[in-house]
C-alpha positions as CSV (number, residue, x, y, z in Angstrom):
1,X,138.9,-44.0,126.9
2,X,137.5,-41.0,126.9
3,X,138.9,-37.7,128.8
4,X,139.1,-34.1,129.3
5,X,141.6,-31.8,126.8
6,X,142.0,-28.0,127.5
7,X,142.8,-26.5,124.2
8,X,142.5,-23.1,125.0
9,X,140.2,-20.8,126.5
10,X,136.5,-21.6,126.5
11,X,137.6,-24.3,124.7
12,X,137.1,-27.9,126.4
13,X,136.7,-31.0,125.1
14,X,135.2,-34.9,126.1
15,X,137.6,-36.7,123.4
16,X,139.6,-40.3,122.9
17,X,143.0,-40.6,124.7
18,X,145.4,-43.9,125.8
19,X,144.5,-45.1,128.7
20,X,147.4,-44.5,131.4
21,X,149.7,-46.8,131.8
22,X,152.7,-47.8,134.8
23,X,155.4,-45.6,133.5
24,X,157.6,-45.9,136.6
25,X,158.1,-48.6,139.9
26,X,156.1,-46.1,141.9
27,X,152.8,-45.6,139.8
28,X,149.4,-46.5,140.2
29,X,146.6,-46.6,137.6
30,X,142.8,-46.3,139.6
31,X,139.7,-45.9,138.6
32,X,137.8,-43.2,139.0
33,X,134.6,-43.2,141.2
34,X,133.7,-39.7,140.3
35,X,135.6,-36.9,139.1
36,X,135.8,-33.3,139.3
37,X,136.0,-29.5,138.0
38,X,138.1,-27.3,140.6
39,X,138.1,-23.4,140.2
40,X,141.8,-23.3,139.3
41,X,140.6,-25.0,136.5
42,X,138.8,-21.8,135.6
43,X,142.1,-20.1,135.3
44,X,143.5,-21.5,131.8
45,X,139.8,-21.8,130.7
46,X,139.1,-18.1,131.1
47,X,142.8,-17.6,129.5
48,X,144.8,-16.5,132.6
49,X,147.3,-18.7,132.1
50,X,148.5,-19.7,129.0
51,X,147.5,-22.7,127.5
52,X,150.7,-23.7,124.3
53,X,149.3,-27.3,124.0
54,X,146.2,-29.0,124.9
55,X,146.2,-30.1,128.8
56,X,145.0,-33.1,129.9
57,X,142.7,-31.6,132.9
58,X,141.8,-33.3,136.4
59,X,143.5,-33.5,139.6
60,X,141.0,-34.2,142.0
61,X,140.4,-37.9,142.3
62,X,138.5,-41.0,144.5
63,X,138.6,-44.4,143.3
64,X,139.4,-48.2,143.1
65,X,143.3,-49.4,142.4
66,X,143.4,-51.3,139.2
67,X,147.1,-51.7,139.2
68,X,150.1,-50.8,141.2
69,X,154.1,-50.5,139.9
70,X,156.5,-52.7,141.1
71,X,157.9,-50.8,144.0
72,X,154.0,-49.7,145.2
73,X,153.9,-51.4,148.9
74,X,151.5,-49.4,150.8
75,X,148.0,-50.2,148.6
76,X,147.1,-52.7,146.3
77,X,144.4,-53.4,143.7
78,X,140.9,-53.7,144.6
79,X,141.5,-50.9,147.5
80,X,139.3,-47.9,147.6
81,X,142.1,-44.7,147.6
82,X,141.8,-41.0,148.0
83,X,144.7,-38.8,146.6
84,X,146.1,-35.0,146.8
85,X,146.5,-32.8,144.2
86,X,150.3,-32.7,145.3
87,X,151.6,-35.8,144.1
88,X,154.4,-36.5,147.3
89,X,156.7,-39.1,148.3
90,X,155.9,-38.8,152.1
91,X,159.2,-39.3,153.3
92,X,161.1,-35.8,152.4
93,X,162.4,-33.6,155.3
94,X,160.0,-31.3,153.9
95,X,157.1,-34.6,154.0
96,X,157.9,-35.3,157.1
97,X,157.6,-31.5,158.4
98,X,154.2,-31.8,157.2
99,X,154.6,-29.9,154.1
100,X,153.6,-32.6,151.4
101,X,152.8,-29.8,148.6
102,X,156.6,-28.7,149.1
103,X,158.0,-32.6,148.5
104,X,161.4,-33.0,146.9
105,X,159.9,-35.0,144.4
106,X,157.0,-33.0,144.1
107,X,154.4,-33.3,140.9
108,X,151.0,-32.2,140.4
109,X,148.0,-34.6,139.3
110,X,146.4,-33.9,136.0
111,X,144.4,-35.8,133.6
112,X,141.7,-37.4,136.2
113,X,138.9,-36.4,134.4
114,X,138.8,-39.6,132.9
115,X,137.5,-43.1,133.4
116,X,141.1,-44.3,134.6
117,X,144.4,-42.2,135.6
118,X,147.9,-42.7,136.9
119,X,149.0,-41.4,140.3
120,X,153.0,-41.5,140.4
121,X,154.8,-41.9,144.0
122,X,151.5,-44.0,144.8
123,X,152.9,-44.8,148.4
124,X,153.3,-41.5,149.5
125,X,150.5,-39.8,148.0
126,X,147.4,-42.3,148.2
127,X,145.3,-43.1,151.5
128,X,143.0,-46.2,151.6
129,X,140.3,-47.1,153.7
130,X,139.6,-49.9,155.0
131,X,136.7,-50.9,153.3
132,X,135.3,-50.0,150.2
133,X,132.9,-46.6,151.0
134,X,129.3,-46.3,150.6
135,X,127.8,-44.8,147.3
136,X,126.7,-41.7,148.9
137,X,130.0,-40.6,150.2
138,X,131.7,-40.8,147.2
139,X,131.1,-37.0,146.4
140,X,132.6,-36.4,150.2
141,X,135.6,-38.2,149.8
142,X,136.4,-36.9,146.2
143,X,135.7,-33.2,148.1
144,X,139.5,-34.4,150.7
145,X,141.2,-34.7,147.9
146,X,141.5,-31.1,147.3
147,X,138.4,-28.7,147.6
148,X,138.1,-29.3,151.6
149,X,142.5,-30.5,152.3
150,X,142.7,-26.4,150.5
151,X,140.0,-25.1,152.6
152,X,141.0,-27.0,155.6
153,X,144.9,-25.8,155.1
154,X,143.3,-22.1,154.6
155,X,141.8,-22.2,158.4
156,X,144.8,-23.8,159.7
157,X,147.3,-21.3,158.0
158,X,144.8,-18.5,159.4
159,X,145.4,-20.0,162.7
160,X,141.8,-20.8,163.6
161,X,141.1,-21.9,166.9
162,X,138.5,-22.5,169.9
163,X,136.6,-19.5,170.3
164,X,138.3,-17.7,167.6
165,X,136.8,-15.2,164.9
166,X,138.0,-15.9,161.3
167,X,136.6,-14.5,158.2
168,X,136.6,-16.1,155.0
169,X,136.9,-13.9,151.8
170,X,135.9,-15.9,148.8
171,X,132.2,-18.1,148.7
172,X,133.3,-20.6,146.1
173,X,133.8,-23.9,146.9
174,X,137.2,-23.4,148.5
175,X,135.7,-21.1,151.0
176,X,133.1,-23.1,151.3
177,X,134.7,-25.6,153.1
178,X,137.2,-22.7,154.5
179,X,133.6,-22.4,156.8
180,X,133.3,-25.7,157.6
181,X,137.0,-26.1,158.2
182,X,136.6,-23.1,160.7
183,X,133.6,-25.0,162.4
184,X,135.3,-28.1,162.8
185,X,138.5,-26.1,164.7
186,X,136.0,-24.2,166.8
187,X,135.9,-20.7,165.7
188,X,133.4,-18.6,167.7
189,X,132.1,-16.5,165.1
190,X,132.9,-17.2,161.3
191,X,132.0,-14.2,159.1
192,X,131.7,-15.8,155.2
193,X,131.9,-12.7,152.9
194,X,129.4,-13.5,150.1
195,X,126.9,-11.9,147.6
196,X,125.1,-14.6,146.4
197,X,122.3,-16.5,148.1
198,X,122.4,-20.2,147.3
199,X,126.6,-19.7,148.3
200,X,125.4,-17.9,151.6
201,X,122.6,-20.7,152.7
202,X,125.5,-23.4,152.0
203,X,127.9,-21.4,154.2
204,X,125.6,-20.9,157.1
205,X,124.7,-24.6,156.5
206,X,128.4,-25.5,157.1
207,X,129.0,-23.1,159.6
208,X,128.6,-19.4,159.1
209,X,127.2,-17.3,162.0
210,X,127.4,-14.1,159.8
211,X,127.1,-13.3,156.2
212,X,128.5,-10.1,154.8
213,X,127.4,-9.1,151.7
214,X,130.0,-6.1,151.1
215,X,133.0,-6.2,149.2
216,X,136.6,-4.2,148.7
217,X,136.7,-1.2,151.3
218,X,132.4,-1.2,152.3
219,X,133.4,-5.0,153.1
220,X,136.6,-4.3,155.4
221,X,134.3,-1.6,156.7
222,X,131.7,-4.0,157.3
223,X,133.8,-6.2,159.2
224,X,135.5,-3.9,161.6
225,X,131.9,-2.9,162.3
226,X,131.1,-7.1,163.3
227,X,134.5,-6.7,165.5
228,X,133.9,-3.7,167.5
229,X,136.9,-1.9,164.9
230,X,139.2,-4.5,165.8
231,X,139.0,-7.0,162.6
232,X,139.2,-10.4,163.1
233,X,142.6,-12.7,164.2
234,X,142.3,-15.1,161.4
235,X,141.3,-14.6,158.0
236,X,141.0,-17.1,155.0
237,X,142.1,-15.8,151.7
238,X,140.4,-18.3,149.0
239,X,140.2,-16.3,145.8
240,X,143.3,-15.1,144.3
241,X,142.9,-12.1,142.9
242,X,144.5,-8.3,144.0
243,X,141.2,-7.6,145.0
244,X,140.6,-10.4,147.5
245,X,143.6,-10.5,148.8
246,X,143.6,-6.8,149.6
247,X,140.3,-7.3,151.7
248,X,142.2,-10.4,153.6
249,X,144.9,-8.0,154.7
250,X,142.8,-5.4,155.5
251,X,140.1,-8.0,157.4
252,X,143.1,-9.0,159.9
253,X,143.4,-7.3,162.9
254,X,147.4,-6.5,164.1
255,X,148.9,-9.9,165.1
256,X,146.2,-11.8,162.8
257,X,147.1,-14.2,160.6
258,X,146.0,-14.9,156.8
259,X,145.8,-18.2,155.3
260,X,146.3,-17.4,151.8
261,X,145.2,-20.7,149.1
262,X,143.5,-19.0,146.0
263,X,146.3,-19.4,143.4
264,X,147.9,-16.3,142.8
265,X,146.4,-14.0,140.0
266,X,148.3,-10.3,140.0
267,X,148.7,-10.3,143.3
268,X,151.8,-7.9,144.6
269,X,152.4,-6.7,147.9
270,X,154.0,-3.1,149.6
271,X,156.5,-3.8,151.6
272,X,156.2,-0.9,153.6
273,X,152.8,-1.4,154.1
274,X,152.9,-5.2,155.0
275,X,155.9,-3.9,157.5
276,X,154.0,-1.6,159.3
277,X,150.6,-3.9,159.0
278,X,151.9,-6.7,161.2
279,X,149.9,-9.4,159.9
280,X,150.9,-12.9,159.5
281,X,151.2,-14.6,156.4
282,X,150.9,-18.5,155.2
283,X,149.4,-20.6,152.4
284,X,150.0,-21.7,148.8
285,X,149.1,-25.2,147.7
286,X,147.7,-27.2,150.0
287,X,149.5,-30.6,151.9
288,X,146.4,-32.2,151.9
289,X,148.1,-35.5,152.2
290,X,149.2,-34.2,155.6
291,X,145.1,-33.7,156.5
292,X,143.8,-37.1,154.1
293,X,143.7,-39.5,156.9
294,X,141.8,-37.2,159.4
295,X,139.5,-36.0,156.6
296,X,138.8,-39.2,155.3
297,X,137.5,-40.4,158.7
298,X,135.5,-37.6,159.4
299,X,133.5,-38.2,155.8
300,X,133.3,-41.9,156.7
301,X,131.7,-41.2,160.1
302,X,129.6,-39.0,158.8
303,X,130.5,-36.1,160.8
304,X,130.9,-33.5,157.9
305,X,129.2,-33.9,154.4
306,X,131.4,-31.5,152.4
307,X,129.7,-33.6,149.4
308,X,127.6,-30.8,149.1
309,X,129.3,-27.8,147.4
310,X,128.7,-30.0,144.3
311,X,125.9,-28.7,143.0
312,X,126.0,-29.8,139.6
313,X,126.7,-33.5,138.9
314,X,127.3,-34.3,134.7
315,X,128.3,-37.1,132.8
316,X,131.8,-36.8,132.0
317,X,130.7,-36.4,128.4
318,X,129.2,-33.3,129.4
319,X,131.9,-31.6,130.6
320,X,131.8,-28.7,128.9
321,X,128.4,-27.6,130.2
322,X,130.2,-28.4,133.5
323,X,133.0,-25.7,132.8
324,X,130.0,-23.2,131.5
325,X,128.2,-23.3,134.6
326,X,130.7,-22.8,136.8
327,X,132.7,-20.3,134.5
328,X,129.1,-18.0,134.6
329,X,128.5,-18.9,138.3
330,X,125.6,-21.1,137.6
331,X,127.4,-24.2,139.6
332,X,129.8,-23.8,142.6
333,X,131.5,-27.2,141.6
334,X,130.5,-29.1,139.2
335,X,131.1,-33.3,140.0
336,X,131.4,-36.1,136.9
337,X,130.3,-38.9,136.8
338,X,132.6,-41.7,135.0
């Protein structure tokens, strides 16, 4: 089959691998509905992290069960199965305190930008409906599996809530659904911080009420100025640079919280400062198998259609265009189809 290989920055490539095969009791081999590029792919493409051999990329993932290992008892072939990125047993003390991302066992999915891959500790990671989905969810349902669990995690770490004000620093896909995420929990007012306009119309499509335009200090200036020179109680970090998380900290009001999910970039804090700051801290990778089962129904009633940050939808032969356009900001996410 054909599949997605990192070799090093800017360099991606659509080339022959094995297909994947039940390696242990607790595997499962799907195949892919559709597929995905996530920004933290960016990260080795643009050559922040270090790429020594060539990375089979891909850990966002929908699809149909071909095969399941021995000791696989929760889905079978023939289901329809969404997965995390956080590959989890479910059962941990850490599992079970709803922490997934932090399992005992924990992995991380790669190589599912391919026709077919293997999901180890299949019980514990997959969710499958009941029924196989419609076509036009498909993009949706791929969107649980990370992009919306991370931005969903972001709100909740921020402590979003009924009538609360959250802003959300960072308009790629992430904070994308970071906006929708806050709609869903019933923010009041959710300020997207954004400067381009097709990632501003999507925001206030999913749920922005303000759009500010601003960033580093004129941007935390901004926002005081939107909460009466109070800033806001929750505030979604979803980039991952110095930068952005600066503007978080400085967003949050005393007492606010900041749900922190862009991965970590030359990021380093004062401890003085965050002392006296009295803000809240919480994120890293997202336990999106804790959210799957809620987000999975709300796609399949049709009450959110995070389907649409993909703006850009390839053949997975095309996948380097895929990582262009999203590497010079001409897509937001780019889906592939397999």
């Amino acid at each position: 089959m054909r599949a997605t290989m990192l070799y090093g920055p800017g360099d991606v490539r659509c080339e022959e691998v094995a297909e994947p095969k039940i390696l242990e009791p607790t595997d499962a081999i799907i195949r892919l509905s559709a597929t995905c590029i996530c920004g933290s792919d960016l990260w080795p493409y643009r050559g922040a992290n270090e790429v020594a051999a060539p990375l089979a990329m891909g850990h966002e993932y929908c699809g149909i069960v071909e095969e399941v290992g021995s000791a696989v008892t929760s889905v079978r072939p023939g289901q329809f199965v969404v997965g995390s990125f956080c590959l989890s047993d479910n059962t941990c003390p850490h599992c079970r305190f709803g922490f997934q991302s932090s399992c005992e066992q924990r992995q991380f999915m790669s190589g599912a930008q391919a026709p077919f891959a293997r999901v180890p500790l299949a019980d514990g990671t997959l969710v499958a409906t009941r029924e196989l989905p419609a076509d036009d969810l498909i993009p949706s349902l791929l969107a649980t599996s990370d992009v919306l669990g991370t931005g969903w995690y972001a709100a909740y770490a921020a402590g979003v809530q009924e009538g609360s004000t959250a802003v959300v620093v960072g308009d790629g896909a992430v904070g994308l659904m970071g906006v929708l995420a806050a709609r869903q929990m019933g923010a009041g007012r959710i300020i997207a911080m954004s400067r381009h306009k097709t990632r501003q119309e999507l925001a206030l499509e999913f749920g922005a009420t303000d759009i500010v335009s601003e960033r580093g200090d004129a941007g935390v200036a901004r926002i005081k100025e939107l909460t009466d020179g109070v800033g806001a109680e929750s505030v979604l970090e979803c980039v991952g640079t110095q930068e952005s998380m600066t503007q978080a900290m400085n967003c949050a009001r005393p007492g606010g919280k900041i749900g922190f999910v862009g991965v970590p970039h030359g990021v380093e804090f004062d401890g003085q400062q965050l002392f006296f700051a009295q803000k809240s801290l919480l994120g890293g990778p997202a336990p999106v198998r804790r959210f799957l089962p809620d987000l999975i129904a709300l796609v399949l009633d049709r009450t959110i259609n995070p389907g649409k940050v993909f703006d850009l939808e390839l053949p997975l032969a095309d996948v380097a265009e895929g990582y262009r356009a999203m590497d010079e900001r001409r897509a937001i996410k780019t889906l592939l189809r397999v």
